[in-house]
Structure formats: C-alpha cells, structure tokens
LUMLO-743560 format. One line per field, with one value per residue (C-alpha): residue number from 1; x, y, z. Coordinates in Angstrom, 2 decimals, padded with zeros to 5 digits. Example, Ala and Ser with C-alpha at 12.3 -4.5 7.8 and 13.67 -1.06 7.14 Angstrom:
2
n = (1,2)
px = (012.30,013.67)
py = (-004.50,-001.06)
pz = (007.80,007.14)
***
This chain:
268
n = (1,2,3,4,5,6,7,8,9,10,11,12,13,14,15,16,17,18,19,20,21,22,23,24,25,26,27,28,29,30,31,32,33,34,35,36,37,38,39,40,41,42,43,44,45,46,47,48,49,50,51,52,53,54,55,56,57,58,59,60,61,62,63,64,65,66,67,68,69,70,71,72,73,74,75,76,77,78,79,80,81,82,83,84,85,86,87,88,89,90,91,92,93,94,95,96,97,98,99,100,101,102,103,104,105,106,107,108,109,110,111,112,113,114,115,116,117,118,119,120,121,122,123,124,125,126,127,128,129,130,131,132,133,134,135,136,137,138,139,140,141,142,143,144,145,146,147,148,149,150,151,152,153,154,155,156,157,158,159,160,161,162,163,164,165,166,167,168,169,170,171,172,173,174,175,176,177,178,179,180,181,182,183,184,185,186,187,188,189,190,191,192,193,194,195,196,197,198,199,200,201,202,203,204,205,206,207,208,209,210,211,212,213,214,215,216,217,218,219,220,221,222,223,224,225,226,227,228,229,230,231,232,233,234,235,236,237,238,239,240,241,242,243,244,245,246,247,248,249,250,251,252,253,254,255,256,257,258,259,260,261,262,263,264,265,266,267,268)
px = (024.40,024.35,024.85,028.11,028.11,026.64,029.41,029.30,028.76,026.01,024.54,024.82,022.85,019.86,020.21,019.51,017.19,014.61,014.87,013.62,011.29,009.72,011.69,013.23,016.73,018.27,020.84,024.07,022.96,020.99,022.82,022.25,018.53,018.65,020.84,018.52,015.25,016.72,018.64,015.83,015.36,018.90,017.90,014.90,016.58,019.77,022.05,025.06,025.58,023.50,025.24,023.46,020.40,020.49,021.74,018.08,015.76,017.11,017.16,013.61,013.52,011.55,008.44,006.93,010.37,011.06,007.35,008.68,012.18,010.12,007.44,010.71,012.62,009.80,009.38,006.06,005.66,002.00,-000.88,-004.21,-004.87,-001.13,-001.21,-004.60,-004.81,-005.34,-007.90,-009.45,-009.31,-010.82,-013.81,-014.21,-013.91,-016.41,-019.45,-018.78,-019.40,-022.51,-023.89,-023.71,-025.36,-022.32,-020.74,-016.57,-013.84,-011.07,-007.39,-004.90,-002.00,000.69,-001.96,000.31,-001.38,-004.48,-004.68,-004.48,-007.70,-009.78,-009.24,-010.19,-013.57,-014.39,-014.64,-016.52,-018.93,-019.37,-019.72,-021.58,-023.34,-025.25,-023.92,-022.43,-018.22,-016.10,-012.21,-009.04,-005.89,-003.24,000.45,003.36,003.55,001.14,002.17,000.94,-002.66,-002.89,-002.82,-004.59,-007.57,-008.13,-008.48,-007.07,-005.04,-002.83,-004.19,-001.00,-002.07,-004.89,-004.54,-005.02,-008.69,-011.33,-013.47,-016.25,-014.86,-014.16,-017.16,-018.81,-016.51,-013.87,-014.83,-012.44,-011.02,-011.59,-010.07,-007.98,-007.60,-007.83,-005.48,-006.46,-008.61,-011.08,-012.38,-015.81,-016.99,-019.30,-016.40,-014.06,-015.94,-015.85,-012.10,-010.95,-007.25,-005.37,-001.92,-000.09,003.20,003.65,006.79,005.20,001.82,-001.11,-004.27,-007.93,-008.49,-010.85,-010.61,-010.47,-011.49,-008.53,-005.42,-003.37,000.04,001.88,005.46,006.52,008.74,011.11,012.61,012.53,014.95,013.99,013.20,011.38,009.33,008.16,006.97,005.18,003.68,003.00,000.80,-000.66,-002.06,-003.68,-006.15,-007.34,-010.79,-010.26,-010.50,-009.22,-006.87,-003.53,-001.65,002.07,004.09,004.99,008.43,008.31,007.72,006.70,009.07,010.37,008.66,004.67,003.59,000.05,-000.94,-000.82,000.43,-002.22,-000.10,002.45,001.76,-001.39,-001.81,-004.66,-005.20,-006.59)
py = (041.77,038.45,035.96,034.10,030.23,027.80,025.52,021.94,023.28,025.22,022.58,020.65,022.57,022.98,018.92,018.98,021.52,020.33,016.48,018.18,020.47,017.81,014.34,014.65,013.45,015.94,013.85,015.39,015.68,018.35,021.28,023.09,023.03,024.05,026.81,027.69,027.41,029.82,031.96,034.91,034.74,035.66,039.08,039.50,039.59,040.92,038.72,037.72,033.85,030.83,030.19,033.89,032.61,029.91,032.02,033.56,030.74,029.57,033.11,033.33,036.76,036.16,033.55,033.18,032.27,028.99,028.33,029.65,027.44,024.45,025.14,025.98,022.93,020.49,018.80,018.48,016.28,015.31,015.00,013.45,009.86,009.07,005.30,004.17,001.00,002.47,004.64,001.37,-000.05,002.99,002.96,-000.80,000.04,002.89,000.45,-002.27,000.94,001.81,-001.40,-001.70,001.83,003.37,006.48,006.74,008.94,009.24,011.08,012.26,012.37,014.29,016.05,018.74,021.23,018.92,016.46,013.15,014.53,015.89,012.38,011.15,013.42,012.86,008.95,009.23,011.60,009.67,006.23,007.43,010.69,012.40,009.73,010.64,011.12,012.89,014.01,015.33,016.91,017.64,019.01,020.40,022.92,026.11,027.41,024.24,023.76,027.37,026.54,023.12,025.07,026.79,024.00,025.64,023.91,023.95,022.08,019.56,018.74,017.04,014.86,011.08,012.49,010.52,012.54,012.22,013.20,016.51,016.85,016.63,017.70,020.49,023.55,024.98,028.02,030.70,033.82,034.90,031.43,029.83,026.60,026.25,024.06,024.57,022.15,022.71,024.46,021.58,019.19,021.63,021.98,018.67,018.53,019.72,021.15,021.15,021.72,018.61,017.59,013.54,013.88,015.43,013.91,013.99,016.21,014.97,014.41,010.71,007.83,006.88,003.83,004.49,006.82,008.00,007.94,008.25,009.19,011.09,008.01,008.13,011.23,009.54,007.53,004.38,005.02,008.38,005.88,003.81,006.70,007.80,005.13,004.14,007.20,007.18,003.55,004.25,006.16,003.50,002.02,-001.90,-003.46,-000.07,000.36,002.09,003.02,003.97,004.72,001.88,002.68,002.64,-000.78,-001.13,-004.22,-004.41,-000.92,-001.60,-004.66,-002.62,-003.15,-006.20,-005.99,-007.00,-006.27,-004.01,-000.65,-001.44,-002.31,-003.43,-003.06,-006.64)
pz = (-022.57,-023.51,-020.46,-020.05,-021.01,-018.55,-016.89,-015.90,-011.99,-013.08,-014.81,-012.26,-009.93,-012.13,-012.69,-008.67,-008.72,-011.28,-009.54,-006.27,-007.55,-010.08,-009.57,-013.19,-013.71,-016.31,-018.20,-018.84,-022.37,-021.84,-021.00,-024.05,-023.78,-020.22,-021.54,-024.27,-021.82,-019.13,-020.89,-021.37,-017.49,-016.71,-019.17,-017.36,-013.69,-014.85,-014.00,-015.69,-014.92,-014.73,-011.29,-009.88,-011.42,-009.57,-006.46,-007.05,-007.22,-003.75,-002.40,-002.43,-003.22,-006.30,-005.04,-008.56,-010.30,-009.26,-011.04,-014.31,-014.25,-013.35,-016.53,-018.59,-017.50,-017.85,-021.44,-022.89,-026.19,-026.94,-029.65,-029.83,-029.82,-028.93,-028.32,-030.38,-028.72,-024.64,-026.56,-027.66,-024.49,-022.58,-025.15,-024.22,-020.32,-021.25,-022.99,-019.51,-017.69,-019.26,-019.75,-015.89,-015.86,-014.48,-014.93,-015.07,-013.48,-015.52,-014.82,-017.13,-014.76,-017.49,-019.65,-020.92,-023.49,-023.32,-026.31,-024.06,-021.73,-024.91,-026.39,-023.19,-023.10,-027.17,-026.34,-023.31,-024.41,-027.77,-025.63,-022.23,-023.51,-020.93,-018.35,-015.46,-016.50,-015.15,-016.43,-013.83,-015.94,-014.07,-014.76,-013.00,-015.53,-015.36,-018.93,-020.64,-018.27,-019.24,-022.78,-022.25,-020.93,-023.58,-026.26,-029.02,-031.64,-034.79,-037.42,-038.02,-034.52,-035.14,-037.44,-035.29,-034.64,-035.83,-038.87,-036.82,-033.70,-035.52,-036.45,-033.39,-031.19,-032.63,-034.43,-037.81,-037.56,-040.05,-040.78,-038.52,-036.77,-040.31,-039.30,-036.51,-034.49,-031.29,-028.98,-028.58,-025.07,-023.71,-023.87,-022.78,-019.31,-018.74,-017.93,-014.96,-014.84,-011.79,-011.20,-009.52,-008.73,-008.71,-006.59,-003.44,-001.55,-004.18,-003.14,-002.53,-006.39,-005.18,-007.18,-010.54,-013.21,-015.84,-014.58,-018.16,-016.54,-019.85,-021.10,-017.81,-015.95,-018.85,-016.98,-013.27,-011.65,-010.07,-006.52,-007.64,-010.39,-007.35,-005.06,-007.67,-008.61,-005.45,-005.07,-008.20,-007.93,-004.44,-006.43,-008.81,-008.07,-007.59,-011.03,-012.49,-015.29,-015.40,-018.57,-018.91,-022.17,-024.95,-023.92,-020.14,-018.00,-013.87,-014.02,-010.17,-009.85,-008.41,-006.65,-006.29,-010.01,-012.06,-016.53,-018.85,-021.59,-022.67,-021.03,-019.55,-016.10,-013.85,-010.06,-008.44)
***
C-alpha cells in the first residue's frame, strides 16, 4: 500500500530531526525530496504515515534506522577536481612541503563517494611520491564511504582528471565494467575513511596541513557554521590551509583562521 502524503507537521519533524542528527537545516522546499528519500522505508517497516515513521526513529526500537534516514536525508553532489584552483594550491603547498623534506596530512572533511580525497591522493602521490602523506575522508553518511571505498566510477565522472593522472592512477573498465572507471589499489589504501559527524565533538583524527571543508555549510545555519568550524580549525597545523566552497564565506563565522582569497583560508 502506498503510504499516505507527508504533511507540513511531518515535515516538520524530519526538518528537526536531520538538524540534530547532522546540523542540516532542511528548507521548506524540500519536502518532496524528503518524501521521495523515505518513502521505501515506510514499505519496509510497514507503516502507513511519515508521522509513525518518525514515531519509530525516536522509539528506538530499530537502532540501525536512524543511520539509514540520516544517509537518505543527507545530499551528496561531487566529482573530481571540483574547484581546480584549491587543487593548484594544494600541489603548491605539496612542492614547499617537499622541498623542506616534509611529508603532509591532508583531510577531506565532506568526501562523499570519494572524488575530492582521490584528487587529493593523485596530486600528492604525483608531487611527494614515496614521501611520507597521509589522507583522512570522513562523512556522516555510511552509504557513500561505502561506495567511496571502493573507488569505482562512471566514466562521465571523470572527466576534470588530468590524462595523465588516468594514466597513472585509474584503471578502464572492460567488459562487463566497460564505462567505467577504477582507482588504482595503491592509491586507494592511502585514504583512510572514517565516518564523522561535524556537529558532535570530532575524534582523535591529529592534525592536518590542508582540511577540504567544501560545499557542506551551505546546509548549516549560522551558529551550527561556527561550532563547526570552530572544531574543524583546531585541527589545522599553524600555517595550515583551510578551503570552503566558492559559494560559502567564514565572514563573522571564524576568528581562528584568516581569508587569503575567496574560499581559501589560512590559520596564523
């Protein structure tokens, strides 16, 4: 039986449940795609209303469920090389590192299915080689570090990577998986994927040299944008760079980093 349409309460509840879970405020526009995201959940549990639904995630009586409404809720829009110009930065960041013989720490802080921290690993691996680097991807979604860890893309995906990035770095599939693209294993086990929430106390993840903290405070408000923030920057090194989305701005947000130019931020 198809459920019965979701009603402006009901919406409303999963607009309060998704900004505690995960900080995000749901605007009022989307009610259809929370509708459309949840919709094969309330078939799964039997339930005829978004409001029992809801009735269930609080109840408890379900402990892996409230996991599954966060991934559904949660948008993830990526591809590789989003941004060019941070990647051009973090390639310059990467030659000052090895010129001073050092290695780099690098976290993608939204990494979704994985393009942003693969870009990440194809620069440092072309720039530092067999350097010491090291790569953190976290998410608040499992579904998408699931796919993320595997490495494994459509085609149309990848078209920002560099030829010789995909040479070196992705193998074609054929076949079967004709279309389709696959990260090569050695760079593949240099990320790390971790599941993190930015709206609750960070683990021990150390510190970093460039945090990726990209298109994710579009859907915070601003007191939830400065916590995060806030905890985000305590884990860049001194000197350490911090990028955000062309379309986002720490204007009256972070006192703890300092703009170098649109989008890119520096810790003193």
């Amino acid at each position: 039986m198809t459920p019965a349409a979701i009603s402006d309460r009901e919406f409303a509840q999963f607009q309060r449940f998704i900004f505690e879970a995960a900080g995000i405020t749901m605007a009022p526009t989307k009610k259809a795609l929370v509708s459309g995201r949840l919709s094969k959940r309330l078939q799964h549990h039997r339930v005829q209303s978004f409001g029992a639904y809801f009735e269930l995630l609080c109840s408890g009586r379900e402990p892996g469920e409230t996991r599954i409404a966060v991934d559904l809720l949660t948008t993830n829009e990526t591809y590789f090389f989003r941004e060019n110009k941070h990647f051009e930065l973090l390639r310059s960041v990467a030659q000052e590192a090895r010129a001073r013989g050092q290695g780099m720490r690098v976290w993608s802080a939204a990494c979704s299915t994985g393009e942003e921290p693969y870009s990440i690993a194809m620069v440092l691996a072309d720039v530092l080689e067999e350097r010491p680097w090291e790569i953190t991807a976290s998410d608040i979604s499992s579904r998408v570090l699931h796919k993320a860890r595997f490495g494994h893309y459509p085609m149309e995906r990848t078209g920002n990577i560099p030829p010789s990035y995909l040479q070196r770095f992705c193998l074609k599939g054929l076949d079967q998986y004709a279309g389709t693209l696959l990260v090569q294993r050695p760079l593949r086990k240099r990320v790390q994927f971790t599941e993190v929430n930015l709206n609750t106390a960070l683990p021990q993840l150390g510190s970093f040299d460039v945090i990726f903290l990209r298109n994710v405070m579009i859907y915070f408000s601003a007191e939830t944008k400065r916590q995060v923030v806030a905890r985000v920057a305590q884990q860049l090194k001194p000197g350490g760079y911090l990028f955000i989305g062309h379309s986002e701005s720490l204007n009256d947000v972070s006192d703890d980093v300092e703009m170098v130019s649109p989008s890119v931020y520096r810790k003193p």
